[in-house]
CHARMM internal coordinates of N, CA and C (Angstrom, degrees):
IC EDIT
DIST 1 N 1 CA 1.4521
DIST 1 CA 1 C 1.5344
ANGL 1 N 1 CA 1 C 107.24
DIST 1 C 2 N 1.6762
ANGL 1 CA 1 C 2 N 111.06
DIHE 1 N 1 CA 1 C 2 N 112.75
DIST 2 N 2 CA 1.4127
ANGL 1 C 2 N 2 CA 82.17
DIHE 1 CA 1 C 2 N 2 CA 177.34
DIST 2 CA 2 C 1.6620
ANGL 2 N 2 CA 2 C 115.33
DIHE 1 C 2 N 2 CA 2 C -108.87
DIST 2 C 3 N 1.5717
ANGL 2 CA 2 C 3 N 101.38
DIHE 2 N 2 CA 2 C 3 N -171.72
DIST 3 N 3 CA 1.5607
ANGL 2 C 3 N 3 CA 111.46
DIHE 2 CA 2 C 3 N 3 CA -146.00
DIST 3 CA 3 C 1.5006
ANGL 3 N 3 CA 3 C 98.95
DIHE 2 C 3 N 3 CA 3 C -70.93
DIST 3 C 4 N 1.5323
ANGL 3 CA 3 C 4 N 116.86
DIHE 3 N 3 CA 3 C 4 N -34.48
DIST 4 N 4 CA 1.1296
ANGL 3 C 4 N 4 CA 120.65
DIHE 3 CA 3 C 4 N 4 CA 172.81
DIST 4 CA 4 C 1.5062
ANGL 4 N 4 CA 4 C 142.69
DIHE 3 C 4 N 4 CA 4 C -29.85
DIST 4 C 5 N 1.3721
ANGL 4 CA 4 C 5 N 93.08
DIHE 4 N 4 CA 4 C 5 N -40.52
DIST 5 N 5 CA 1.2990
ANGL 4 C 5 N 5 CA 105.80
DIHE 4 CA 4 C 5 N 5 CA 177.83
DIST 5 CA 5 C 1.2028
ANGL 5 N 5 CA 5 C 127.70
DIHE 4 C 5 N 5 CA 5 C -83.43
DIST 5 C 6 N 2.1559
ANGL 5 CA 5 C 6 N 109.85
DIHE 5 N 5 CA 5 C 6 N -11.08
DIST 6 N 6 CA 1.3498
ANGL 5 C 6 N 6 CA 120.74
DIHE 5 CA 5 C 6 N 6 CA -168.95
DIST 6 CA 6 C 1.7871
ANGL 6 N 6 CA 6 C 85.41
DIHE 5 C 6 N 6 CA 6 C -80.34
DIST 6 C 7 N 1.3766
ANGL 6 CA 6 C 7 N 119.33
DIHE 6 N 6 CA 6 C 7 N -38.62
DIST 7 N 7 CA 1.4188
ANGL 6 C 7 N 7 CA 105.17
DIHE 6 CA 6 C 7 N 7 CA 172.97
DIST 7 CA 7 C 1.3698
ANGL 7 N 7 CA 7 C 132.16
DIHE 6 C 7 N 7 CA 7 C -127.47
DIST 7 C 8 N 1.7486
ANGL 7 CA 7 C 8 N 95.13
DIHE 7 N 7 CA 7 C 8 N 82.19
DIST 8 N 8 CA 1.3416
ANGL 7 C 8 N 8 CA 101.24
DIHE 7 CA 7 C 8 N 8 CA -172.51
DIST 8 CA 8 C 1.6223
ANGL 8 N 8 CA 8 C 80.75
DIHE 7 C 8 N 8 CA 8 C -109.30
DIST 8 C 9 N 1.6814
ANGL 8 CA 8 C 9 N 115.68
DIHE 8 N 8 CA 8 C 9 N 160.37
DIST 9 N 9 CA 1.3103
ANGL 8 C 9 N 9 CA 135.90
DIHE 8 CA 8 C 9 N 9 CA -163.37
DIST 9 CA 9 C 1.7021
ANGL 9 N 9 CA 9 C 101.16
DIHE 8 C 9 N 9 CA 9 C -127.68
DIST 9 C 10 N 1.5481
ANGL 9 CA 9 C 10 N 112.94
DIHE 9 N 9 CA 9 C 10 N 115.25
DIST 10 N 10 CA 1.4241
ANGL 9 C 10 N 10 CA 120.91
DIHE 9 CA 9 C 10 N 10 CA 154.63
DIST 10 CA 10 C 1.2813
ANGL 10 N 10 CA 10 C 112.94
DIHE 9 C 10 N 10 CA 10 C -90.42
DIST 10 C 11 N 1.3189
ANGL 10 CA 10 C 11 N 102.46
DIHE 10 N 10 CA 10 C 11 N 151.74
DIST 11 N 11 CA 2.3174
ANGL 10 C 11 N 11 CA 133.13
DIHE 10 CA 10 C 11 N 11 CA 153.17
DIST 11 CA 11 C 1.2428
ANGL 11 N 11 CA 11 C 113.14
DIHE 10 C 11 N 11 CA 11 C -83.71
DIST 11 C 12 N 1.2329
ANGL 11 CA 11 C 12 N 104.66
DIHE 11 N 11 CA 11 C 12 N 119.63
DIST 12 N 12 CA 1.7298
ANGL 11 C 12 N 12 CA 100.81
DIHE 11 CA 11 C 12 N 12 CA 161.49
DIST 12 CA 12 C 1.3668
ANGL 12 N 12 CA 12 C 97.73
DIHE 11 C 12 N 12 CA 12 C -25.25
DIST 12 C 13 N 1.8623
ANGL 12 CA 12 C 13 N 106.99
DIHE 12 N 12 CA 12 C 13 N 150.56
DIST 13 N 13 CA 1.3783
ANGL 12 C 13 N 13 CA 104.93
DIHE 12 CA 12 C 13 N 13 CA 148.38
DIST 13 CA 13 C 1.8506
ANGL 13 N 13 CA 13 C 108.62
DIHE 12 C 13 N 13 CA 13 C 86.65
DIST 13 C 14 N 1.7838
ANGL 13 CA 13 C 14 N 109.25
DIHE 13 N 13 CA 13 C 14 N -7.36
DIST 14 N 14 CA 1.5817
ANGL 13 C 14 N 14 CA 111.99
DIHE 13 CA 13 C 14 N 14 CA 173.35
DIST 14 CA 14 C 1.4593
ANGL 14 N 14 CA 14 C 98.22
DIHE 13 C 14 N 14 CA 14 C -77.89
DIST 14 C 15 N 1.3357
ANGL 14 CA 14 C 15 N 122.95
DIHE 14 N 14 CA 14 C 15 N 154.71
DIST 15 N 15 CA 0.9819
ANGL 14 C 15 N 15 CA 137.35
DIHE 14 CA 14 C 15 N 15 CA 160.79
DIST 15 CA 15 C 1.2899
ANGL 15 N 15 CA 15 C 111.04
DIHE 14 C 15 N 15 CA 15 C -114.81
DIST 15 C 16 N 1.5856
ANGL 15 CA 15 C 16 N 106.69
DIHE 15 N 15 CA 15 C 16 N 129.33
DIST 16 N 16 CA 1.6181
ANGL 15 C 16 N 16 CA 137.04
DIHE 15 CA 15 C 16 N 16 CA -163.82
DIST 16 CA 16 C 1.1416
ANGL 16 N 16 CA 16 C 119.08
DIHE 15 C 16 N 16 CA 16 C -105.45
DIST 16 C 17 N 1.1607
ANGL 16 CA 16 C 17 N 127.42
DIHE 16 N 16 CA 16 C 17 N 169.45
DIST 17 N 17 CA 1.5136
ANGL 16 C 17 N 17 CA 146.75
DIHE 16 CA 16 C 17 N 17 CA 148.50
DIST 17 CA 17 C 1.7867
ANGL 17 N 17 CA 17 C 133.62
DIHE 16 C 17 N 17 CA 17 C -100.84
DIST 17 C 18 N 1.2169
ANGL 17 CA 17 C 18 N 124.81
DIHE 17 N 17 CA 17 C 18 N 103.02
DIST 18 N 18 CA 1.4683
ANGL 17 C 18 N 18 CA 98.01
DIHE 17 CA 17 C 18 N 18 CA -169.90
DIST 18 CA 18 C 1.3547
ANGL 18 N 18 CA 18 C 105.39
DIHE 17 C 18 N 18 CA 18 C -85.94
DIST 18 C 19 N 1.4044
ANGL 18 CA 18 C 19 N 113.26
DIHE 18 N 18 CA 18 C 19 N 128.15
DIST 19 N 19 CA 1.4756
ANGL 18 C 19 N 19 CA 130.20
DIHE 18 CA 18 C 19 N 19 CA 161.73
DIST 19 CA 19 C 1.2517
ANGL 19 N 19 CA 19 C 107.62
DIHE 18 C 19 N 19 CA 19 C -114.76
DIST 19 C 20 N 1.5602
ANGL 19 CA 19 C 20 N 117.47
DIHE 19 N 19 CA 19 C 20 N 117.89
DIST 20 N 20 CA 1.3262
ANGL 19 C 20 N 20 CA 136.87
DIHE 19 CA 19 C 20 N 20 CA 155.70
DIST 20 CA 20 C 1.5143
ANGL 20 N 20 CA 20 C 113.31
DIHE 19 C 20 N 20 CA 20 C -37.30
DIST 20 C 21 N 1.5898
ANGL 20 CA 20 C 21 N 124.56
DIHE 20 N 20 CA 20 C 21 N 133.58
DIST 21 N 21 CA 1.6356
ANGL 20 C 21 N 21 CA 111.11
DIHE 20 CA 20 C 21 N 21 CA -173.40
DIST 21 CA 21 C 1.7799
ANGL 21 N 21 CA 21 C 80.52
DIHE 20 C 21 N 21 CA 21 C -131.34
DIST 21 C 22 N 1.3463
ANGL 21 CA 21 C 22 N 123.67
DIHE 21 N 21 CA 21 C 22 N 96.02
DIST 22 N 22 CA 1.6686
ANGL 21 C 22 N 22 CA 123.61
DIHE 21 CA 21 C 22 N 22 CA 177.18
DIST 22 CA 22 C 1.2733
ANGL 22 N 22 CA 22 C 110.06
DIHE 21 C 22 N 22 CA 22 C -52.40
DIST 22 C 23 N 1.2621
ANGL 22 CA 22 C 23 N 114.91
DIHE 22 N 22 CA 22 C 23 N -44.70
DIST 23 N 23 CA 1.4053
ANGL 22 C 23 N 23 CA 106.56
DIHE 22 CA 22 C 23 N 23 CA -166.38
DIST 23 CA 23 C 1.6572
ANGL 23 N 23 CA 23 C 105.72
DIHE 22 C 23 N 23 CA 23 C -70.81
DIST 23 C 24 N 1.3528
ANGL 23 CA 23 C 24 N 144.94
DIHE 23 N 23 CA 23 C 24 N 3.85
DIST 24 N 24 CA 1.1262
ANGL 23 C 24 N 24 CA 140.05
DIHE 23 CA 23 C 24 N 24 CA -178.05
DIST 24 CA 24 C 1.8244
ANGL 24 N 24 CA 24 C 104.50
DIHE 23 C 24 N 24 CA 24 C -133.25
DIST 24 C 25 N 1.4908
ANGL 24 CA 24 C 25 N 122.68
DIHE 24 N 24 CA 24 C 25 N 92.19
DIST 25 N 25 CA 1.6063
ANGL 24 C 25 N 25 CA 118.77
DIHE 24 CA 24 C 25 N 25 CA -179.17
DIST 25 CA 25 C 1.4640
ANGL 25 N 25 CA 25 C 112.87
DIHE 24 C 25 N 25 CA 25 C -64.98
DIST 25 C 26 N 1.3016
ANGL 25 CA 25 C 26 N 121.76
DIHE 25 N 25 CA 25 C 26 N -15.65
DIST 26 N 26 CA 1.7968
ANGL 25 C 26 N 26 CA 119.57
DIHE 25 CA 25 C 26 N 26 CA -145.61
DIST 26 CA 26 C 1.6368
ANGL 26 N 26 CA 26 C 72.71
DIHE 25 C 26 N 26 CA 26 C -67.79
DIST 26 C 27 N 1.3466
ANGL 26 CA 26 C 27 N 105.88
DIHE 26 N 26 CA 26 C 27 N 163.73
DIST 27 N 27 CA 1.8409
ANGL 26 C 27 N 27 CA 118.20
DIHE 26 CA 26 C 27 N 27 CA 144.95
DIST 27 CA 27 C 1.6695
ANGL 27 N 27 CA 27 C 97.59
DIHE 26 C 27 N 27 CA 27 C 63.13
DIST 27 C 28 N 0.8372
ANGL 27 CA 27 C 28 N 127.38
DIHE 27 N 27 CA 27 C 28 N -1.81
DIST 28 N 28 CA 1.4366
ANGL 27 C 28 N 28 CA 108.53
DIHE 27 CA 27 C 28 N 28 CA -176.45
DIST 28 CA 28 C 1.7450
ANGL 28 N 28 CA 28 C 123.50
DIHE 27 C 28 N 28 CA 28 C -105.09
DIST 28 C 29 N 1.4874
ANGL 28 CA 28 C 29 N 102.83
DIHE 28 N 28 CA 28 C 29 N 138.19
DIST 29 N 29 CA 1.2229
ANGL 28 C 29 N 29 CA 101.37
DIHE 28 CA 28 C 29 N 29 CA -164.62
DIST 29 CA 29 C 1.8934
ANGL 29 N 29 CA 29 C 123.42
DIHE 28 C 29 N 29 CA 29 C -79.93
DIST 29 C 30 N 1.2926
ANGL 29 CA 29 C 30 N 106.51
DIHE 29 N 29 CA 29 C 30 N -178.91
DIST 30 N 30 CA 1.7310
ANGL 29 C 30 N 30 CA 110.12
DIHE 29 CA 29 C 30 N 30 CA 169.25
DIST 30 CA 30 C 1.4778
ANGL 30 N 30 CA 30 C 110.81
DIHE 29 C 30 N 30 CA 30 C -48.57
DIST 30 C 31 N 1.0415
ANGL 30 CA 30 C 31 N 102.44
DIHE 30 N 30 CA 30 C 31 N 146.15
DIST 31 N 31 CA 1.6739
ANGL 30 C 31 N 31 CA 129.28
DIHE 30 CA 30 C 31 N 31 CA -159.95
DIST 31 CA 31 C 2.0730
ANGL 31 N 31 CA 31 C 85.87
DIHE 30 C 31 N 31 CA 31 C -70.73
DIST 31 C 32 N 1.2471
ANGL 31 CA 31 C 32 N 112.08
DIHE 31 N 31 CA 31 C 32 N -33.66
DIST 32 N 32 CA 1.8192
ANGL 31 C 32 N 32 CA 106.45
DIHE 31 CA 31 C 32 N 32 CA -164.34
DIST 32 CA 32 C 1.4309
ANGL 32 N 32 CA 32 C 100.01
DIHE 31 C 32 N 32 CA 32 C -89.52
DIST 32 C 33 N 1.3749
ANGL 32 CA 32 C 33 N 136.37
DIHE 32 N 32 CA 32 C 33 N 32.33
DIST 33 N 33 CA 1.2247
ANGL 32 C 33 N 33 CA 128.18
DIHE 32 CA 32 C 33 N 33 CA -177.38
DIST 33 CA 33 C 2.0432
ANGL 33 N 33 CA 33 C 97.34
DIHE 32 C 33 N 33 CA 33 C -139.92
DIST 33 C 34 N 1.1362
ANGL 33 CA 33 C 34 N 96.61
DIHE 33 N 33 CA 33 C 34 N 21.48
DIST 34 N 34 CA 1.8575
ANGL 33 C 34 N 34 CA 110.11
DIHE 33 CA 33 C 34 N 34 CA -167.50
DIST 34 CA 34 C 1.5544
ANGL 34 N 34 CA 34 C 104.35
DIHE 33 C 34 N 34 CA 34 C -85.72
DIST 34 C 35 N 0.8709
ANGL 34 CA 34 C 35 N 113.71
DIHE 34 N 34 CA 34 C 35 N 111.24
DIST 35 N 35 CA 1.6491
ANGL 34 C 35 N 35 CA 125.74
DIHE 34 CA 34 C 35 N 35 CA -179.37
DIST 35 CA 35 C 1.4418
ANGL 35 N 35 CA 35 C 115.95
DIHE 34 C 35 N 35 CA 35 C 91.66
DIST 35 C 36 N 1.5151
ANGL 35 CA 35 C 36 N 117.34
DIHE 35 N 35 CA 35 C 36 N 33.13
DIST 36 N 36 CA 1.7282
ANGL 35 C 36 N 36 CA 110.84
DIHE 35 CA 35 C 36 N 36 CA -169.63
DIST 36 CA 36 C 1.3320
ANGL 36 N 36 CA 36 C 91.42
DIHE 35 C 36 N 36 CA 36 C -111.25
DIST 36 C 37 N 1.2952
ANGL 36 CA 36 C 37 N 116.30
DIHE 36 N 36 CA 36 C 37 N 165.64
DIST 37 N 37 CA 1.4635
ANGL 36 C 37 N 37 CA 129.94
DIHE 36 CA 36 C 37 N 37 CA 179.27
DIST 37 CA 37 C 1.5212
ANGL 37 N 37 CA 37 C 111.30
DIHE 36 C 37 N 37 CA 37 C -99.50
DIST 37 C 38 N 1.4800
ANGL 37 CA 37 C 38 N 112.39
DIHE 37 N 37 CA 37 C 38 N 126.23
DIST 38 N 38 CA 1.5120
ANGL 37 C 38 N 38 CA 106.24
DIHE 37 CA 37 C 38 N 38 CA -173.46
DIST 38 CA 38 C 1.5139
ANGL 38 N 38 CA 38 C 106.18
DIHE 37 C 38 N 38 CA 38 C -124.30
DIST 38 C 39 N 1.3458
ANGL 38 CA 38 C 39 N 137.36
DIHE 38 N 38 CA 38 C 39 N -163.13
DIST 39 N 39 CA 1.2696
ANGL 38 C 39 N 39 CA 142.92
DIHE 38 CA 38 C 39 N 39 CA -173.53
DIST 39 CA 39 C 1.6819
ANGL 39 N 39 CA 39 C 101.87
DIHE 38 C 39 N 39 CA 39 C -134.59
DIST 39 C 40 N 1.5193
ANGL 39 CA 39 C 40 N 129.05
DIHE 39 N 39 CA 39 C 40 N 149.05
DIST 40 N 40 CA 1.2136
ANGL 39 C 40 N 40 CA 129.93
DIHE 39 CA 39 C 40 N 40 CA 179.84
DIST 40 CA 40 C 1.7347
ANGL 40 N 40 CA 40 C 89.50
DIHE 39 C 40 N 40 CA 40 C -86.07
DIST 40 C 41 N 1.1463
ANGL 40 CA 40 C 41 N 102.06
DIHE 40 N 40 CA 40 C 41 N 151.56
DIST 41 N 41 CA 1.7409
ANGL 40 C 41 N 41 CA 123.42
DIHE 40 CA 40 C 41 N 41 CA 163.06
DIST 41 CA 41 C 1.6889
ANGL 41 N 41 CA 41 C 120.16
DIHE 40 C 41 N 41 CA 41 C -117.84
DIST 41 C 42 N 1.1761
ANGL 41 CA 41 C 42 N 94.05
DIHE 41 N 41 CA 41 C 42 N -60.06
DIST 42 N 42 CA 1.5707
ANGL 41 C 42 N 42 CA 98.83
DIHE 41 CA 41 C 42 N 42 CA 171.47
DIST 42 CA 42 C 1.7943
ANGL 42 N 42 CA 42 C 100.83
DIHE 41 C 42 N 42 CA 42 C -169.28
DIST 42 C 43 N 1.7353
ANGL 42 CA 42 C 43 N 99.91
DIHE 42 N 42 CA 42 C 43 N -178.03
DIST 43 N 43 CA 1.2328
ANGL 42 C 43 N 43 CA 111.50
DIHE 42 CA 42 C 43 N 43 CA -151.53
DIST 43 CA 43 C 1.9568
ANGL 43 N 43 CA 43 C 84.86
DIHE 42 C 43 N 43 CA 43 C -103.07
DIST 43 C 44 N 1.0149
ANGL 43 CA 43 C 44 N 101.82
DIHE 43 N 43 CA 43 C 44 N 159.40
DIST 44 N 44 CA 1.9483
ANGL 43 C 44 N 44 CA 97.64
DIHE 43 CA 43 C 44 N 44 CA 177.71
DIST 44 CA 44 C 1.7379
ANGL 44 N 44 CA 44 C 101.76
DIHE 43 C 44 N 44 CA 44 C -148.47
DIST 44 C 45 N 1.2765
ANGL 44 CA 44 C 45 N 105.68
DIHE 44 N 44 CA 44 C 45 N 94.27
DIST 45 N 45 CA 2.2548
ANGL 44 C 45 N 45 CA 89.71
DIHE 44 CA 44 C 45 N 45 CA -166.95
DIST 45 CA 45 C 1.2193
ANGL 45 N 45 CA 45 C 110.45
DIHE 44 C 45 N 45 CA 45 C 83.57
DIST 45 C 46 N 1.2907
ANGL 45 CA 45 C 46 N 116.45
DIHE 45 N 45 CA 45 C 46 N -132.41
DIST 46 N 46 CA 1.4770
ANGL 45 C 46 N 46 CA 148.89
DIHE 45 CA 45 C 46 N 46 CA 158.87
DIST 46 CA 46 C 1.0907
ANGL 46 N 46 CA 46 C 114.86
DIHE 45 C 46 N 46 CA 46 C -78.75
DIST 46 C 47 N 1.2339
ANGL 46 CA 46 C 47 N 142.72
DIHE 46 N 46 CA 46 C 47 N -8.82
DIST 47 N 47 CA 1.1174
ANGL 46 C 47 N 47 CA 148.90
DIHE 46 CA 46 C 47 N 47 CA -135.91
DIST 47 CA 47 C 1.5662
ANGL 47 N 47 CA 47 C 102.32
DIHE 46 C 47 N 47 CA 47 C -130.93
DIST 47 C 48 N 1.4533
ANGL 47 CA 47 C 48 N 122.43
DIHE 47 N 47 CA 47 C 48 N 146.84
DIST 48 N 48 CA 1.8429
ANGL 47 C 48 N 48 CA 116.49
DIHE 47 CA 47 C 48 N 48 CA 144.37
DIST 48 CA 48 C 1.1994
ANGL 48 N 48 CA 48 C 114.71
DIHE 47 C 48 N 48 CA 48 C -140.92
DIST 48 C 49 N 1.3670
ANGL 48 CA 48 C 49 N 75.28
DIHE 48 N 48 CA 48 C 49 N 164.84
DIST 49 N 49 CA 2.0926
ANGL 48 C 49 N 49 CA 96.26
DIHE 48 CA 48 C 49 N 49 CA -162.82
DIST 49 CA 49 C 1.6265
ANGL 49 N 49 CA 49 C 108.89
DIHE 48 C 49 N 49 CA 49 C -112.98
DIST 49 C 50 N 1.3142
ANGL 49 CA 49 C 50 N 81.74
DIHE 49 N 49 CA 49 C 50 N 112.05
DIST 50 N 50 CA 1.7313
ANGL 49 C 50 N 50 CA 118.22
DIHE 49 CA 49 C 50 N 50 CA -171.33
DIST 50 CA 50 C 1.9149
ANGL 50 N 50 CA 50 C 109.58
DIHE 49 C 50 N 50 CA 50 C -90.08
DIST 50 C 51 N 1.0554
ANGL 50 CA 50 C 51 N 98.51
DIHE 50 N 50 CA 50 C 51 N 149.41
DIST 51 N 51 CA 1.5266
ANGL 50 C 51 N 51 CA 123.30
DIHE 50 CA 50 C 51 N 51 CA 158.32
DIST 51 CA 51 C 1.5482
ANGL 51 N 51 CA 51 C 118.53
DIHE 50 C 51 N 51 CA 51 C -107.61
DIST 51 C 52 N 1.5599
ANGL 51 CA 51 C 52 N 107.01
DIHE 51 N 51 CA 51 C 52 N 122.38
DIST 52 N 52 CA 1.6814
ANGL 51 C 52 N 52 CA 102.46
DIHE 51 CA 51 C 52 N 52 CA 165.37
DIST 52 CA 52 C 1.7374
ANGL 52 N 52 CA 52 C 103.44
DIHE 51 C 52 N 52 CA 52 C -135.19
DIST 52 C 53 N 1.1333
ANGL 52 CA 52 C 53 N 115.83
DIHE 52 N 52 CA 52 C 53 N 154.54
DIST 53 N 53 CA 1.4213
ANGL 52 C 53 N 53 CA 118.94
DIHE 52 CA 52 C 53 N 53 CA -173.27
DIST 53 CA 53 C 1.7056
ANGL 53 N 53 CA 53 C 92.52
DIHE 52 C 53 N 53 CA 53 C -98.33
DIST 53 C 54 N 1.8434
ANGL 53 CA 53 C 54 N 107.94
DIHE 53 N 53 CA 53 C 54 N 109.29
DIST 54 N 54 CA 1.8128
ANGL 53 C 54 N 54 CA 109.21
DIHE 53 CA 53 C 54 N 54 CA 154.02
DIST 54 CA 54 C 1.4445
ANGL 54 N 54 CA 54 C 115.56
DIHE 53 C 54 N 54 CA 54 C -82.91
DIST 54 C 55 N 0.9653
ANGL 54 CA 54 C 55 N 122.49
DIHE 54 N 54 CA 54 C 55 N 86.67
DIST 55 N 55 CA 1.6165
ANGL 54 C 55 N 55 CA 105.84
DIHE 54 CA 54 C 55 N 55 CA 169.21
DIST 55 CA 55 C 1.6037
ANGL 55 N 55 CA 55 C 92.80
DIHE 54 C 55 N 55 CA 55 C 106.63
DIST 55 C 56 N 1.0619
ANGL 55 CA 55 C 56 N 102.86
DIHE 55 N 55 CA 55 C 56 N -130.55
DIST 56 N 56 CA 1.7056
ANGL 55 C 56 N 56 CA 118.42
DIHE 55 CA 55 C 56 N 56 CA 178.57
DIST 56 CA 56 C 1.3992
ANGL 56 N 56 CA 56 C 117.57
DIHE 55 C 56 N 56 CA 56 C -118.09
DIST 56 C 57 N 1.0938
ANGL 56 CA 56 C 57 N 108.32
DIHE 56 N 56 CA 56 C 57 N 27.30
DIST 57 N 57 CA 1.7908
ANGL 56 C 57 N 57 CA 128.02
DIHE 56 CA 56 C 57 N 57 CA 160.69
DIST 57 CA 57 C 1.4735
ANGL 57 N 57 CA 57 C 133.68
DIHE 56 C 57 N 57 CA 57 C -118.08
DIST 57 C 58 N 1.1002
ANGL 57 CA 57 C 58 N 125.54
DIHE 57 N 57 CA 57 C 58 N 134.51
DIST 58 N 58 CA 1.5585
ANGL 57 C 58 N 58 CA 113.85
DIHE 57 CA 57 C 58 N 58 CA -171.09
DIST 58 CA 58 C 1.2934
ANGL 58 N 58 CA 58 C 97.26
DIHE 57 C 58 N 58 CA 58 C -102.88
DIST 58 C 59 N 1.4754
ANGL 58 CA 58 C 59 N 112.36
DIHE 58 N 58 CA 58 C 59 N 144.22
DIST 59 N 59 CA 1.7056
ANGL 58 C 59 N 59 CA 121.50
DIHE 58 CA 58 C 59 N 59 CA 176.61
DIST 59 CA 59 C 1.1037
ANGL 59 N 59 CA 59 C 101.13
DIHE 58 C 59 N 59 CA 59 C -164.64
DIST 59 C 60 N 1.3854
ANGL 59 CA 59 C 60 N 89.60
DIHE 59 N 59 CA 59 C 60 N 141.28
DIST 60 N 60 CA 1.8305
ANGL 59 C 60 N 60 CA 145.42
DIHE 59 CA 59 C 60 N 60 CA -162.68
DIST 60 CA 60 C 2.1263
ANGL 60 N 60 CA 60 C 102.21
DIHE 59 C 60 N 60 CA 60 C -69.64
DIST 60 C 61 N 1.0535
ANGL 60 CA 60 C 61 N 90.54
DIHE 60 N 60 CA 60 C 61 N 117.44
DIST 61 N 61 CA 1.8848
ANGL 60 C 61 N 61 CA 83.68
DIHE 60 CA 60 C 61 N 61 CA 174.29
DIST 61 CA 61 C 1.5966
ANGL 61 N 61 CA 61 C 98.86
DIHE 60 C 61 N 61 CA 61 C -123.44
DIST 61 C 62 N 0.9771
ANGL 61 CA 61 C 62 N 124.91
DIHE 61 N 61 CA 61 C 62 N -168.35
DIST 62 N 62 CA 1.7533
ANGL 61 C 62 N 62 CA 130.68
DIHE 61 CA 61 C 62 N 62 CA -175.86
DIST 62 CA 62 C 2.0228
ANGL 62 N 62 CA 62 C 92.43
DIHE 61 C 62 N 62 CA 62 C -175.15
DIST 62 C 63 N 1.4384
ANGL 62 CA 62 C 63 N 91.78
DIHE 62 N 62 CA 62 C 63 N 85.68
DIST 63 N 63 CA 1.5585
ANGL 62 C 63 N 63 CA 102.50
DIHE 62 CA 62 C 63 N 63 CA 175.73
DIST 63 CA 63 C 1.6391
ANGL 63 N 63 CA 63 C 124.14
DIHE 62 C 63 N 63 CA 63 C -117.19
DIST 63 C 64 N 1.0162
ANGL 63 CA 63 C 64 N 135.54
DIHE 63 N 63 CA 63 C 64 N 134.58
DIST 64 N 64 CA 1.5492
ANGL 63 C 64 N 64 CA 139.23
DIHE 63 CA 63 C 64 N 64 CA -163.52
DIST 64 CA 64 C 1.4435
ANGL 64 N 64 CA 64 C 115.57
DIHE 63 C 64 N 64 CA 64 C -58.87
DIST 64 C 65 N 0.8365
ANGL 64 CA 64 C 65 N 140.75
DIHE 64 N 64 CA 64 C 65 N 151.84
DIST 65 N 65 CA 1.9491
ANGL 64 C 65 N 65 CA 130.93
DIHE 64 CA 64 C 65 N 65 CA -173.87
DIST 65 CA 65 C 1.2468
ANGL 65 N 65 CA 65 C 99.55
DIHE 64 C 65 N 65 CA 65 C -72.94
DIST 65 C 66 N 1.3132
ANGL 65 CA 65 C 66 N 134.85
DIHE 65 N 65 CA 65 C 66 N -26.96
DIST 66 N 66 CA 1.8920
ANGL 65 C 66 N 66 CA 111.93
DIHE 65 CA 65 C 66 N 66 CA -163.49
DIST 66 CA 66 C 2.1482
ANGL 66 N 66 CA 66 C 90.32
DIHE 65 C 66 N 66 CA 66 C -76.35
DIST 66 C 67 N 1.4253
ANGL 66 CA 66 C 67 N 126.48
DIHE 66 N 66 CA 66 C 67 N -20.72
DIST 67 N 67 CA 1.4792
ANGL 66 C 67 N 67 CA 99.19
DIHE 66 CA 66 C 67 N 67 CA 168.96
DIST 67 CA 67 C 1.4946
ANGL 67 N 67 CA 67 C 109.83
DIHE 66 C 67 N 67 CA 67 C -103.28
DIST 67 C 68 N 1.4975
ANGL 67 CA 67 C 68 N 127.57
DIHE 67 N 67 CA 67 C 68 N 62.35
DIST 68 N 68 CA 1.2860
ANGL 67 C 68 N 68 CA 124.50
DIHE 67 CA 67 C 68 N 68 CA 147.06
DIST 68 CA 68 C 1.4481
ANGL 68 N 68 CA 68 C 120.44
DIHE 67 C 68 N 68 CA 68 C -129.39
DIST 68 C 69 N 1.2044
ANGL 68 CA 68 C 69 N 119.98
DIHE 68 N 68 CA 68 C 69 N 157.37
DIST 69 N 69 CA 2.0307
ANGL 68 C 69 N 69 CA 104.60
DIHE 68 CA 68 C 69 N 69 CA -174.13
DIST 69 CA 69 C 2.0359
ANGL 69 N 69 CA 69 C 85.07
DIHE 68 C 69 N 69 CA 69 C -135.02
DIST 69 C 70 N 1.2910
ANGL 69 CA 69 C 70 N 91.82
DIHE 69 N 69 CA 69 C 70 N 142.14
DIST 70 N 70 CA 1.5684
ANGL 69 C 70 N 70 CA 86.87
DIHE 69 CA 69 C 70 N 70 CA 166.91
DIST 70 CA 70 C 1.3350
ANGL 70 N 70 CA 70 C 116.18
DIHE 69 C 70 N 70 CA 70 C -69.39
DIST 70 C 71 N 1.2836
ANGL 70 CA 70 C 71 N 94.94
DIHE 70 N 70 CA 70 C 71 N 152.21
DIST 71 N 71 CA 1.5206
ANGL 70 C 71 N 71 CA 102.84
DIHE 70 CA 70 C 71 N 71 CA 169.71
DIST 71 CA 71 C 1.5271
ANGL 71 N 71 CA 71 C 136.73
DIHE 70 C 71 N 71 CA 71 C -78.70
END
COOR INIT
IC SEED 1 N 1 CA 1 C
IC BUILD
């Protein structure tokens, strides 16, 4: 896992990737939302709170940076 990713920095408005990082649980989301493309919203902690569209609904996640990769 590298360190990089514990401090990589999003903008509102980046568009992401969620990648699951196992070896780190804090912040990380449900296993059925693993490889979807989401949008940054804002920063919350350590943490940011994303939008991804499941289906025909948009929903809100709040996941740690080591599981997001830019897009």
């Amino acid at each position: 896992m590298p360190l990089t990713r514990f401090l990589a920095h999003y903008a509102a408005g980046d568009r992401v990737t969620l990648q699951a990082e196992s070896a780190y649980h804090k912040g990380m989301f449900h296993p059925r939302f693993h490889g979807k493309v989401g949008t940054i919203v804002a920063r919350k902690g350590r943490c940011y709170e994303l939008t991804i569209c499941d289906g025909t609904k948009e929903k809100k996640l709040i996941v740690h940076p080591v599981h997001l990769l830019h897009q």
